[in-house]
NUTORBA-339013 format. One record per residue (C-alpha): residue number from 1; residue in one letter; x, y, z. Coordinates in steps of 0.001 Angstrom, whole numbers, plus 500000, padded with zeros to 6 digits. Layout:
N
R   resi   resn       c1       c2       c3
R    NUM      A        X        Y        Z
...
//
This chain:
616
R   resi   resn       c1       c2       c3
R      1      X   506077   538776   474023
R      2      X   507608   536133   472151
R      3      X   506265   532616   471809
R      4      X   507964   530002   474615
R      5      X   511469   529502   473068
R      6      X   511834   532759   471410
R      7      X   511334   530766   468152
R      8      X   509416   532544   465156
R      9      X   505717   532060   464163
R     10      X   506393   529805   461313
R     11      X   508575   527383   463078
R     12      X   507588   523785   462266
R     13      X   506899   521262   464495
R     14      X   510116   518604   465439
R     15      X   510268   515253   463229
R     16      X   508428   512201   465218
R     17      X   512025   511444   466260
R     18      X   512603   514992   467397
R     19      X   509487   514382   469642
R     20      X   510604   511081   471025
R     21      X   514264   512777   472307
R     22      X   511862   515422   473866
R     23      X   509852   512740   475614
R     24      X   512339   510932   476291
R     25      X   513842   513937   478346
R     26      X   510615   514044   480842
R     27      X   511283   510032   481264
R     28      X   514138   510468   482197
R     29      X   513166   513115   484800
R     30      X   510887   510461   486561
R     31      X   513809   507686   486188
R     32      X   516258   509516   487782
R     33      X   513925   511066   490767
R     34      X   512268   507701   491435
R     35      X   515096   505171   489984
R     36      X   515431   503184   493644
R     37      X   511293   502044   492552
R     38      X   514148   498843   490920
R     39      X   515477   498427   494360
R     40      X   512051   497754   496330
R     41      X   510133   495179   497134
R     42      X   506345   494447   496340
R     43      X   504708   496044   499499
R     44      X   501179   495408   500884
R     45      X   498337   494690   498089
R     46      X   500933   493738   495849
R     47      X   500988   490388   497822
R     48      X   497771   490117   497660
R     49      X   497001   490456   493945
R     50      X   499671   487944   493279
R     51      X   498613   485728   495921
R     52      X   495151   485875   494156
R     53      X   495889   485704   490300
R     54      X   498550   482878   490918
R     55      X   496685   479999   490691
R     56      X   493928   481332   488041
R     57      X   494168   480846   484340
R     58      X   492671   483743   481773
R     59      X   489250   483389   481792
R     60      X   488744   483588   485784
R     61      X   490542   486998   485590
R     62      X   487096   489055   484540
R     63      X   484601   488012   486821
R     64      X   482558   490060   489715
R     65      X   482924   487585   492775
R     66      X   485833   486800   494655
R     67      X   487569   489971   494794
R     68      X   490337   491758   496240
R     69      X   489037   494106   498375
R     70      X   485813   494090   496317
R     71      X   487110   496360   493853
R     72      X   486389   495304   490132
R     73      X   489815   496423   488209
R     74      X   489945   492766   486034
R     75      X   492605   495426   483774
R     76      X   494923   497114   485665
R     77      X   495008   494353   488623
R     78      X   494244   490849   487406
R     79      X   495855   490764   484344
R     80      X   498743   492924   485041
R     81      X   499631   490499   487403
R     82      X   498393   488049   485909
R     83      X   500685   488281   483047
R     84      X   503320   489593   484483
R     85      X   504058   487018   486878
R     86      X   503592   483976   484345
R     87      X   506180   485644   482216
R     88      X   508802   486345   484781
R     89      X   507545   484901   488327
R     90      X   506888   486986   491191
R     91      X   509743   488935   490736
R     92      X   509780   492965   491200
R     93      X   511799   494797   488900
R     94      X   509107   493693   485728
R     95      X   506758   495683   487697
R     96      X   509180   498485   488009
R     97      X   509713   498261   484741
R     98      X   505839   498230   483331
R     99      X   505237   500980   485489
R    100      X   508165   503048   483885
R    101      X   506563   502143   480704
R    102      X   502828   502985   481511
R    103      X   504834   506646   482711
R    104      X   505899   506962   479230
R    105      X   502639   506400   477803
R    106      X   500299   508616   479992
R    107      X   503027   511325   478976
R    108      X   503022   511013   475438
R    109      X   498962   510754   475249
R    110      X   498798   513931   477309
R    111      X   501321   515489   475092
R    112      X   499259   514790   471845
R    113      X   495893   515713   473298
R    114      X   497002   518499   474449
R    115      X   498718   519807   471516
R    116      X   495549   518793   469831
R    117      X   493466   521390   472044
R    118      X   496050   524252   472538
R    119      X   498867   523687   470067
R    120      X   502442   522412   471086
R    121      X   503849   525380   472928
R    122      X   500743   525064   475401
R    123      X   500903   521457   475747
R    124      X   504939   521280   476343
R    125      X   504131   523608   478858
R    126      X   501066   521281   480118
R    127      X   503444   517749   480181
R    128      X   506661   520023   481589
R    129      X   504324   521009   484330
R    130      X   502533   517370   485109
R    131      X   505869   515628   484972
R    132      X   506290   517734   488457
R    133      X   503133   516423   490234
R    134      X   503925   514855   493305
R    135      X   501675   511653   492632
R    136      X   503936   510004   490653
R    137      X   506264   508953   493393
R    138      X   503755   506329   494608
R    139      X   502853   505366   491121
R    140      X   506423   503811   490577
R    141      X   507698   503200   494056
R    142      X   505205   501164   494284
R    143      X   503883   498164   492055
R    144      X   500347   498491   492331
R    145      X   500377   501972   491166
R    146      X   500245   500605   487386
R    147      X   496379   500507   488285
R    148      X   495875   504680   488282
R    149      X   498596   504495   485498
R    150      X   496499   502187   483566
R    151      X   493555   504500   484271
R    152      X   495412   507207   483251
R    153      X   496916   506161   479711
R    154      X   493457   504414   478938
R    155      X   490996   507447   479955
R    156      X   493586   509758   477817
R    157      X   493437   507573   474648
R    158      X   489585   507753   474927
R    159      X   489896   511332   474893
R    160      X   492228   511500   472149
R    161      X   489776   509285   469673
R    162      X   486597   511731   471121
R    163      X   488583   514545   469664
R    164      X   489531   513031   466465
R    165      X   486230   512370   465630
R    166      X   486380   508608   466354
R    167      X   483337   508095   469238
R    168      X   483914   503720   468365
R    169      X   487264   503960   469793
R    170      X   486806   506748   472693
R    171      X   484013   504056   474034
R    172      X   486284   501033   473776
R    173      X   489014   502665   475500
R    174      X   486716   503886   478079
R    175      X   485571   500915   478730
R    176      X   489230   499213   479245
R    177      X   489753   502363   482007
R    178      X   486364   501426   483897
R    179      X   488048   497892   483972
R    180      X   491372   499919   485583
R    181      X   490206   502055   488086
R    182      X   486828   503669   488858
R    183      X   487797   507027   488837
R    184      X   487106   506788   485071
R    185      X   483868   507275   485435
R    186      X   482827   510931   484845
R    187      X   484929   510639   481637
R    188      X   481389   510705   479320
R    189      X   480952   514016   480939
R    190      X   484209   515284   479614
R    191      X   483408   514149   476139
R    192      X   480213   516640   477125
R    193      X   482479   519480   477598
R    194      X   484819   518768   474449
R    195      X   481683   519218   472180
R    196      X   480355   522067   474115
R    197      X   483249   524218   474006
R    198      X   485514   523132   471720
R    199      X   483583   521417   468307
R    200      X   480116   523384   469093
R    201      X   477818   520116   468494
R    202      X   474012   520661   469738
R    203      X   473681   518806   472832
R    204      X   471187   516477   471461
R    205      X   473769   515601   468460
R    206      X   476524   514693   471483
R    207      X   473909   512615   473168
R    208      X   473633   510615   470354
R    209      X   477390   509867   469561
R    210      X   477809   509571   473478
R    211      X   475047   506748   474009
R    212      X   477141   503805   473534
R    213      X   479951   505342   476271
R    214      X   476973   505663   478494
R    215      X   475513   502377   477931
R    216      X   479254   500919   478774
R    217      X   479069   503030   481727
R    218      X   476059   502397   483253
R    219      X   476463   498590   482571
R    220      X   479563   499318   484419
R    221      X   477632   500799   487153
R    222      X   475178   497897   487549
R    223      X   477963   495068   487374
R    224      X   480491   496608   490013
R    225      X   480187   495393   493640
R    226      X   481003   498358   495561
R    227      X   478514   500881   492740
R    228      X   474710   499372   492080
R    229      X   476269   495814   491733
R    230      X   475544   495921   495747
R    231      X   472374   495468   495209
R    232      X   472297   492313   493725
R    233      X   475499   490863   494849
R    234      X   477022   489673   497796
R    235      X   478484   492977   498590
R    236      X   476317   494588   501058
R    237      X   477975   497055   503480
R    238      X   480093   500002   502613
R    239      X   483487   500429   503210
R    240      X   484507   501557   506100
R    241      X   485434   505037   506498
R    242      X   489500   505964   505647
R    243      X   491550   506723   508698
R    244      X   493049   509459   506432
R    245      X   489777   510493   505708
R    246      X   489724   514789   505284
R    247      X   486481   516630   505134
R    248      X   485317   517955   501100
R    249      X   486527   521204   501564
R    250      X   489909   520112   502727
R    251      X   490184   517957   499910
R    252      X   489194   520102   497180
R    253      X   492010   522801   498570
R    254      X   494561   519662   498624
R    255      X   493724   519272   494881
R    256      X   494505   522774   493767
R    257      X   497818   523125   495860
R    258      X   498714   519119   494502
R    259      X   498936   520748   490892
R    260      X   501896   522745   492111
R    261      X   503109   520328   494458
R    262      X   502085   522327   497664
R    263      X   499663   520121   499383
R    264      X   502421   518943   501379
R    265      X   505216   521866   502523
R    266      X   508325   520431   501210
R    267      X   511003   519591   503851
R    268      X   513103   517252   502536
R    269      X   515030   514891   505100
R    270      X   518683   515635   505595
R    271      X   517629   519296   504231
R    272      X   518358   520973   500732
R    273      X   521644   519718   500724
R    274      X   521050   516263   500654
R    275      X   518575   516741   496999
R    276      X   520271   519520   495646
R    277      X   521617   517159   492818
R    278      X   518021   515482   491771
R    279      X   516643   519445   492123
R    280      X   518979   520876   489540
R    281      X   519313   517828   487099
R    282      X   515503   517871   487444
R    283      X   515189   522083   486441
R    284      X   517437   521225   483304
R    285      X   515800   518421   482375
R    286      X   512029   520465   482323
R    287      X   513370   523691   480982
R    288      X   515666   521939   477532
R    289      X   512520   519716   477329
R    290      X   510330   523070   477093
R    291      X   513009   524413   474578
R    292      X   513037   521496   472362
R    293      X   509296   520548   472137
R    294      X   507683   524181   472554
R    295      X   507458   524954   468924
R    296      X   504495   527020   467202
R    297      X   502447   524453   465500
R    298      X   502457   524471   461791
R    299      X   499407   522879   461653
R    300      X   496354   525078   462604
R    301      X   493883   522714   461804
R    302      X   495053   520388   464326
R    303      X   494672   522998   466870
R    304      X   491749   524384   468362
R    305      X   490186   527420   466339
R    306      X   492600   529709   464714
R    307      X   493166   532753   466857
R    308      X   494553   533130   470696
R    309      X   491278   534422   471799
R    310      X   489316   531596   470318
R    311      X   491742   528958   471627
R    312      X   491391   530702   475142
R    313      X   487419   530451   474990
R    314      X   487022   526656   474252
R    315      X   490563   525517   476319
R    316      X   490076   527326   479355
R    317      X   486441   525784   480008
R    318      X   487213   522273   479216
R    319      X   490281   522518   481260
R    320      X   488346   523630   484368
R    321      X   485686   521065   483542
R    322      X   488342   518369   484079
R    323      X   490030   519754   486954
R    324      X   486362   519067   488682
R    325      X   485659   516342   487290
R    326      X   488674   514514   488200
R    327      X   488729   516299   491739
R    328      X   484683   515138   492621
R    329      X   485357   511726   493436
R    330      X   487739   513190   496173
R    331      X   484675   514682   497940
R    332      X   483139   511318   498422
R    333      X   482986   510861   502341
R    334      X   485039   508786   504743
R    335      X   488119   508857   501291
R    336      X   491001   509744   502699
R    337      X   493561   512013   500901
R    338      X   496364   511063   499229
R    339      X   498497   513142   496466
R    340      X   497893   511011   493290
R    341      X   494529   510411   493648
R    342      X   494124   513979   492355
R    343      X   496582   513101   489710
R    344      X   493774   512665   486877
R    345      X   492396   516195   488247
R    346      X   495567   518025   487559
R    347      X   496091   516990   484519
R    348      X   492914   519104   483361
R    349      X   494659   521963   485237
R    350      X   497747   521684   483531
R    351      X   495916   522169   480170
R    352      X   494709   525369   481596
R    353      X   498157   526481   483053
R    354      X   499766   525843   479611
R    355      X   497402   527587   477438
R    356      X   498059   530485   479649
R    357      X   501700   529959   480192
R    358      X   502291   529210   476188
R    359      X   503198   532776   475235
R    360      X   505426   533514   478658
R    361      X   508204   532468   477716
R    362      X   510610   533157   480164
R    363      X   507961   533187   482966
R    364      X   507132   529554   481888
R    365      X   510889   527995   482441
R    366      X   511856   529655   485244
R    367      X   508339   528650   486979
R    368      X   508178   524858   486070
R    369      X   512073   525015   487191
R    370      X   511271   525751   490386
R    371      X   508261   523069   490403
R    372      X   511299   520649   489860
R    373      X   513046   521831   492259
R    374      X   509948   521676   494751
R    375      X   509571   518658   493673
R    376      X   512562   516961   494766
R    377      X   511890   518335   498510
R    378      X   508739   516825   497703
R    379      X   510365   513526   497280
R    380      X   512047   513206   500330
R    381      X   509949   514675   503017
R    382      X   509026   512426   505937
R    383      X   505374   511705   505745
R    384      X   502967   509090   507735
R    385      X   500723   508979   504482
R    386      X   501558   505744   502496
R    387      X   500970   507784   499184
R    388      X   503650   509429   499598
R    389      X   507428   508832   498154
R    390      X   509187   509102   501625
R    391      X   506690   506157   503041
R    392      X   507112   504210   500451
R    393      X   510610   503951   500660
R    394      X   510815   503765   504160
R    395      X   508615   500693   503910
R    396      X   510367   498982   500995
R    397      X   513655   499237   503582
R    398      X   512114   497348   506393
R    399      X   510174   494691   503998
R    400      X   513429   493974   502307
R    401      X   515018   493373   505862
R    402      X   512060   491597   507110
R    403      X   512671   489039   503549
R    404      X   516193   488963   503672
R    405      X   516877   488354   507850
R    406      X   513418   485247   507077
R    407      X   514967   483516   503715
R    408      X   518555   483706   506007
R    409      X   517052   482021   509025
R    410      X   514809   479622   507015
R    411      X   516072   479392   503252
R    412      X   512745   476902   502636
R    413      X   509606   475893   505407
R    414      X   508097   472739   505647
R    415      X   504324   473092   503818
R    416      X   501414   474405   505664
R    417      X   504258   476486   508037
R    418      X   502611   479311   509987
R    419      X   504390   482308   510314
R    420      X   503881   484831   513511
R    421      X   504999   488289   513779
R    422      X   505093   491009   516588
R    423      X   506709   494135   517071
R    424      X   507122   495155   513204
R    425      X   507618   499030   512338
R    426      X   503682   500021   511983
R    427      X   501892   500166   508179
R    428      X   505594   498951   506300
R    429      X   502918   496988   503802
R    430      X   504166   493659   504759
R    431      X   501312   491737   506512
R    432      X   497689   491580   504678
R    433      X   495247   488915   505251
R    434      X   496316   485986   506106
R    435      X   500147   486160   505428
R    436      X   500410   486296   500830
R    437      X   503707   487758   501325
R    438      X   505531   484774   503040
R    439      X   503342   482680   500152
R    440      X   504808   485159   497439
R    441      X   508318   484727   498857
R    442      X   508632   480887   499011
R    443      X   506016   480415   496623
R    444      X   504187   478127   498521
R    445      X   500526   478578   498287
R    446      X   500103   476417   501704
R    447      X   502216   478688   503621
R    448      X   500080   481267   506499
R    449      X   501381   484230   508057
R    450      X   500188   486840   510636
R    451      X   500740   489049   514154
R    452      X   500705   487357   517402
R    453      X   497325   488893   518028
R    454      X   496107   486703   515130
R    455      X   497753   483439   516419
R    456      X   494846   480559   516931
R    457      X   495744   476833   517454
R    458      X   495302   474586   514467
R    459      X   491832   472962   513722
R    460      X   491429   469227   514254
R    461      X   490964   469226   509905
R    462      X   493980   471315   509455
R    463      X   497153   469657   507849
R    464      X   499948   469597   510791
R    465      X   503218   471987   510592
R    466      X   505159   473772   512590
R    467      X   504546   477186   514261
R    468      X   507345   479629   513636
R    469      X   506762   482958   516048
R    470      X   509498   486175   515003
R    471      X   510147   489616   516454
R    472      X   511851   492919   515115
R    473      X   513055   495035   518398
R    474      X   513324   498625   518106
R    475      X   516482   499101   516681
R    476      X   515028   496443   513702
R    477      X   517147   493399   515053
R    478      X   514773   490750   513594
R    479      X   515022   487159   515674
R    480      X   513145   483796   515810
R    481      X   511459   483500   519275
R    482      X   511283   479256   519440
R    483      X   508468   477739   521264
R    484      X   509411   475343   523915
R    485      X   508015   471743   524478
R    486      X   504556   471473   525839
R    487      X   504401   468152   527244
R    488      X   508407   468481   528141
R    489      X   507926   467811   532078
R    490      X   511056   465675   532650
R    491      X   513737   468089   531616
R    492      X   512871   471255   533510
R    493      X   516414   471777   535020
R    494      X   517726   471795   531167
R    495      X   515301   474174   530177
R    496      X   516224   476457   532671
R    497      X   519331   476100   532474
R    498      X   518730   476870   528728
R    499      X   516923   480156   529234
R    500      X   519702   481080   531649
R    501      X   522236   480977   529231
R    502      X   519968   482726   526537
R    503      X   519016   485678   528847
R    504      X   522539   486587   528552
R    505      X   522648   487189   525013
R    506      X   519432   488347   524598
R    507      X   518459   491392   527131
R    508      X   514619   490748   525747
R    509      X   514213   487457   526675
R    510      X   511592   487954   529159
R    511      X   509957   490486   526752
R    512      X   510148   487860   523943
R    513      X   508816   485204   526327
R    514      X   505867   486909   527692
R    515      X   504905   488230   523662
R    516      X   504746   485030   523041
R    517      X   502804   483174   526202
R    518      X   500563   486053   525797
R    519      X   499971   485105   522211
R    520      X   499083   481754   522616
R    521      X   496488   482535   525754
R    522      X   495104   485065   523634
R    523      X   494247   482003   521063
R    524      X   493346   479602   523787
R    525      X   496165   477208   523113
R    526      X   496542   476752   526600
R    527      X   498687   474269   527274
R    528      X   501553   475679   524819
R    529      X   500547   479131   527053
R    530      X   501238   477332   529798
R    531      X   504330   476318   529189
R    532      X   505596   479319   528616
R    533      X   504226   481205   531320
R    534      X   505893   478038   533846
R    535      X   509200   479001   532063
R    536      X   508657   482605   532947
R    537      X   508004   481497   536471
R    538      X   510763   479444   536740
R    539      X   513112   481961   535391
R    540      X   511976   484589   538396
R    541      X   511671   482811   541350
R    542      X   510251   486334   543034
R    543      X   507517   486688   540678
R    544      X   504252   485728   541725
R    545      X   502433   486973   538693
R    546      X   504115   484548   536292
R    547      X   503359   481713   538725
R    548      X   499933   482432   539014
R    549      X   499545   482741   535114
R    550      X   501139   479379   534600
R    551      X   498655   478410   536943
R    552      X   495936   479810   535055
R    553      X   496490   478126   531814
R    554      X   497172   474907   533318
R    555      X   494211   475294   534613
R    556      X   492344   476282   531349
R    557      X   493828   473268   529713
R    558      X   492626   470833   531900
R    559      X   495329   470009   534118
R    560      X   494329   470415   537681
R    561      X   497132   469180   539669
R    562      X   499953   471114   538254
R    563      X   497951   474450   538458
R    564      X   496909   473713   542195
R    565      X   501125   473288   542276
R    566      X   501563   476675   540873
R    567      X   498862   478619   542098
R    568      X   500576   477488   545852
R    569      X   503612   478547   544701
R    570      X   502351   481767   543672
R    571      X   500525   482582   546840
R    572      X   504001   481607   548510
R    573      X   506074   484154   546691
R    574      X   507430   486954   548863
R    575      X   505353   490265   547668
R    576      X   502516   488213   546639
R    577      X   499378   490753   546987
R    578      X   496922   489891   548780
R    579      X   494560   489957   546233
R    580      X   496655   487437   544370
R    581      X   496409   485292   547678
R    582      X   492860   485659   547842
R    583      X   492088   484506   544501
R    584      X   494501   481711   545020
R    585      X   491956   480916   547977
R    586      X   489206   481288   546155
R    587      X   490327   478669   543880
R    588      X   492410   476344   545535
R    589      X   491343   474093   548111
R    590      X   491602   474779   551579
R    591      X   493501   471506   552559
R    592      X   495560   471706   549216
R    593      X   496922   475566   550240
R    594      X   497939   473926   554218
R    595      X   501442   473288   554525
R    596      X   502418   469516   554116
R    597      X   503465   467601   557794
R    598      X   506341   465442   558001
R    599      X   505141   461283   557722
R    600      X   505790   459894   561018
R    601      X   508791   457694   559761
R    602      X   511739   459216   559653
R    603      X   513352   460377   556267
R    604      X   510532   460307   554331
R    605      X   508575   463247   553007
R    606      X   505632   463819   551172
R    607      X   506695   465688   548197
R    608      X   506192   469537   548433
R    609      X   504378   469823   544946
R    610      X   501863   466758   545488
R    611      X   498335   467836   544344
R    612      X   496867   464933   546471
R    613      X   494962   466330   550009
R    614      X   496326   464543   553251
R    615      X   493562   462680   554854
R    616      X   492014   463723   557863
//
């Protein structure tokens, strides 16, 4: 059959600027699939990595303590951000941008190793087919995906100067992908299999020119916090296990059916219809890059040996080598799944796939065609797993209305504000920690944000601000749920008549209210609790519950009187249980809970809510 492109054995090669059109072809495939990454917001650990390099200079950017997450990635994390953000502030499309970039790259230094290995009709076929892979949706949706990207580009350059004979330069750039992510690790091994099947070198002789890699990486090993550096650091207990955490065998399946975008069945939301456009500009796209780039090397020294077999023998090995090697990590257990985690694991596969591919011609388009078009399904199908393209977008939506409905209500906060949340769409990466997002957004490093389950009063040392408490219903209607006066005793007729008027534009009210009195009992700040929970009360006369909780907290905070008021007026409530009635005896006393005579002069009473007993 005829080589891929029906072009004749002697074809040359494109000129360098030939090449660059044809990459510039499979950039354009990931722009235009994932081109709303420019419209998103940072999301989740992007907070916190900004949060954490903002007020660092250079040189505290490389240590091991004081880590996000524990992770060691000085590289791909703290100086990406690092740099980033002291160029052009904590603003997102830069990101974007990089990542777009660091796409580029890992393309091109696939493209040239593997034309290296297999010649250029094998490794168009190899890029064509990784451009596909479903992992690169969360590698630009979302910021912090330039750490795999990093990890990718760097581990491939270290490849590249292995094969090229230049061992110096493969260890360097090894050691700048350890500093990325640590799924560079079994890269040595890889150099292993290059000189096994490919140059021939005696194992001892690869040994020798691999010693400084492994030096680098067992160094590595010993430094990290979450490897060996546990045992001398202050990093003692493992992580805890993923929640999407998928037993080995399950994960090595997901790996091979990820290389052909089939780990997740494609059912793209609003159906075919609604991607039919990115599926078909993505086909073209794959198949003219295959017919522009998938030329017959004229340069057989740059390929490896000289006839099909031979370049089967030694191609076909390594590639299966890497495919395992990238795929073992994903074993590890309690690691959940996630697409582009195997993304380093396919791209051994894809070496594979194109060597056998690079003489099918026909075969070869109208397969990676429909990868595209799989791939756009892929895009847009619903998913609960954060690595995927659909979550992350879904997420970016509600963060940018969660930033745009706060910088509307409150275009600036007083320092040391604390921000409380309830009731926010579940994992939309907006909360981490203790609030970096609301610290990012106002760039304010005093500012503190959580849920309402986090809510604690302020320490006596703590600077004083204000407490703001917000609430998304279901329908995402975000709205400010202000805390009334604590100490406010005098003006309970205006409050009431307050909340009256509020119920009737807001149909939660008493949701909101009780969120929030719940809140602040659940951080023993009981008096502020108990002034919500009397409002509550006050605002349903026929509850006895809300009585008896304002009684509860007053109680807690110290003030007897009023909750001996309210725990009476609970146990007076019509459809008081009798259980609430007995612990109202139980705590009351007796001569408080007896009904309060008339004074023997005329026209004047005792008043009903007295906490004072009558004398015998």
């Amino acid at each position: 059959m005829a080589t891929l492109g029906g072009r004749g054995r002697h074809a040359q090669t494109l000129l360098p600027a030939g090449r660059a059109v044809g990459m510039g072809l499979l950039v354009l495939f990931l722009f235009a699939r994932f081109r709303d990454a420019f419209g998103l917001p940072f999301l989740n650990d992007d907070y916190v990595f900004l949060d954490h390099v903002a007020r660092k200079n250079f040189a505290n950017l490389w240590g091991f303590t004081h880590l996000a997450f524990h992770w060691w990635r000085p590289w791909s994390r703290e100086f990406h951000y690092w740099w980033l953000q002291r160029a052009f502030g904590p603003v997102e499309w830069p990101f974007h941008l990089a990542s777009v970039v660091l796409s580029g790259g890992v393309l091109a230094a696939y493209w040239a190793l593997a034309r290296r290995l297999a010649g250029a009709p094998a490794a168009a076929v190899a890029v064509a087919g990784v451009v596909t892979l479903p992992g690169w949706g969360l590698l630009l949706l979302w910021s912090a995906g330039a750490q795999d990207l990093w990890m990718l580009l760097l581990s491939l350059l270290s490849l590249f100067a292995w094969c090229t004979g230049r061992p110096g330069w493969a260890t360097l750039a090894y050691a700048a992908a350890l500093a990325s992510k640590e799924t560079a690790a079994p890269l040595p091994l890889l150099f292993l299999a290059h000189d096994t099947w490919v140059t021939r070198r005696p194992w001892q002789e690869s040994v020798l020119r691999m010693a400084p890699a492994l030096l680098v990486g067992l160094a590595w090993a010993f430094a990290h916090p979450l490897v060996l550096g546990r045992l001398w650091g202050e990093t003692s207990a493992a992580l805890p296990p993923s929640p999407a955490a998928v037993p080995p065998w399950t994960a090595l399946l997901r790996s091979a059916l990820s290389v052909v975008s089939l780990d997740l069945w494609p059912a793209p939301d609003g159906g075919w219809r609604a991607v039919w456009w990115d599926a078909v500009r993505g086909a073209f796209l794959v198949v003219a890059f295959l017919e522009l780039l998938a030329r017959p090397d004229a340069r057989p020294t740059d390929i490896l040996g000289g006839t099909r077999a031979a370049r089967l023998r030694g191609v076909l090995p390594v590639a299966f080598a890497w495919w395992m090697l990238g795929t073992v990590p994903l074993l590890l257990p309690g690691l959940g799944w996630h697409a582009y985690y195997a993304h380093f694991a396919a791209l051994g596969a894809w070496l594979g796939i194109g060597r056998l591919l690079a003489r099918q011609s026909g075969f070869a388009m109208l397969f990676l065609g429909a990868l595209a078009v799989i791939g756009a399904g892929r895009a847009a199908t619903l998913s609960d797993d954060w690595g995927e393209a659909a979550y992350q977008r879904r997420a970016g939506a509600f963060v940018a209305d969660i930033k745009q409905n706060l910088m509307f209500a409150h275009p600036s906060l007083p320092p040391h504000s604390r921000l409380w949340f309830v009731r926010l769409p579940n994992n939309v990466g907006f909360l981490a920690g203790d609030g970096p997002a609301v610290r990012v957004w106002y760039r304010d490093p005093t500012l503190k944000g959580g849920y309402y389950s986090a809510y604690v009063p302020r320490a006596a040392n703590e600077p004083s601000g204000p407490d703001l408490f917000f609430r998304m219903d279901e329908v995402g209607k975000f709205l400010e749920v202000k805390r009334g006066a604590v100490d406010d005793t005098t003006s309970l007729a205006l409050t009431a008549a307050a909340d009256s008027a509020e119920r009737q534009v807001n149909p939660r009210w008493q949701t909101d209210r009780l969120s929030l009195a719940t809140a602040l009992a659940g951080g023993r700040d009981w008096r502020a609790a108990a002034a919500e929970f009397r409002r509550l009360a006050i605002a349903y006369p026929d509850s006895s519950s809300y009585a008896f909780d304002a009684a509860s907290a007053f109680m807690q905070a110290g003030d007897t009187n009023t909750a001996y008021q309210w725990f009476r007026e609970a146990a007076r409530r019509p459809g008081a249980p009798p259980e609430l009635i007995q612990a109202v005896q139980g705590v009351v006393p007796e001569q408080v809970l007896k009904p309060k005579p008339k004074r023997a002069k005329a026209g004047v009473r005792r008043s009903r809510e007295s906490s004072s007993p009558r004398r015998r």
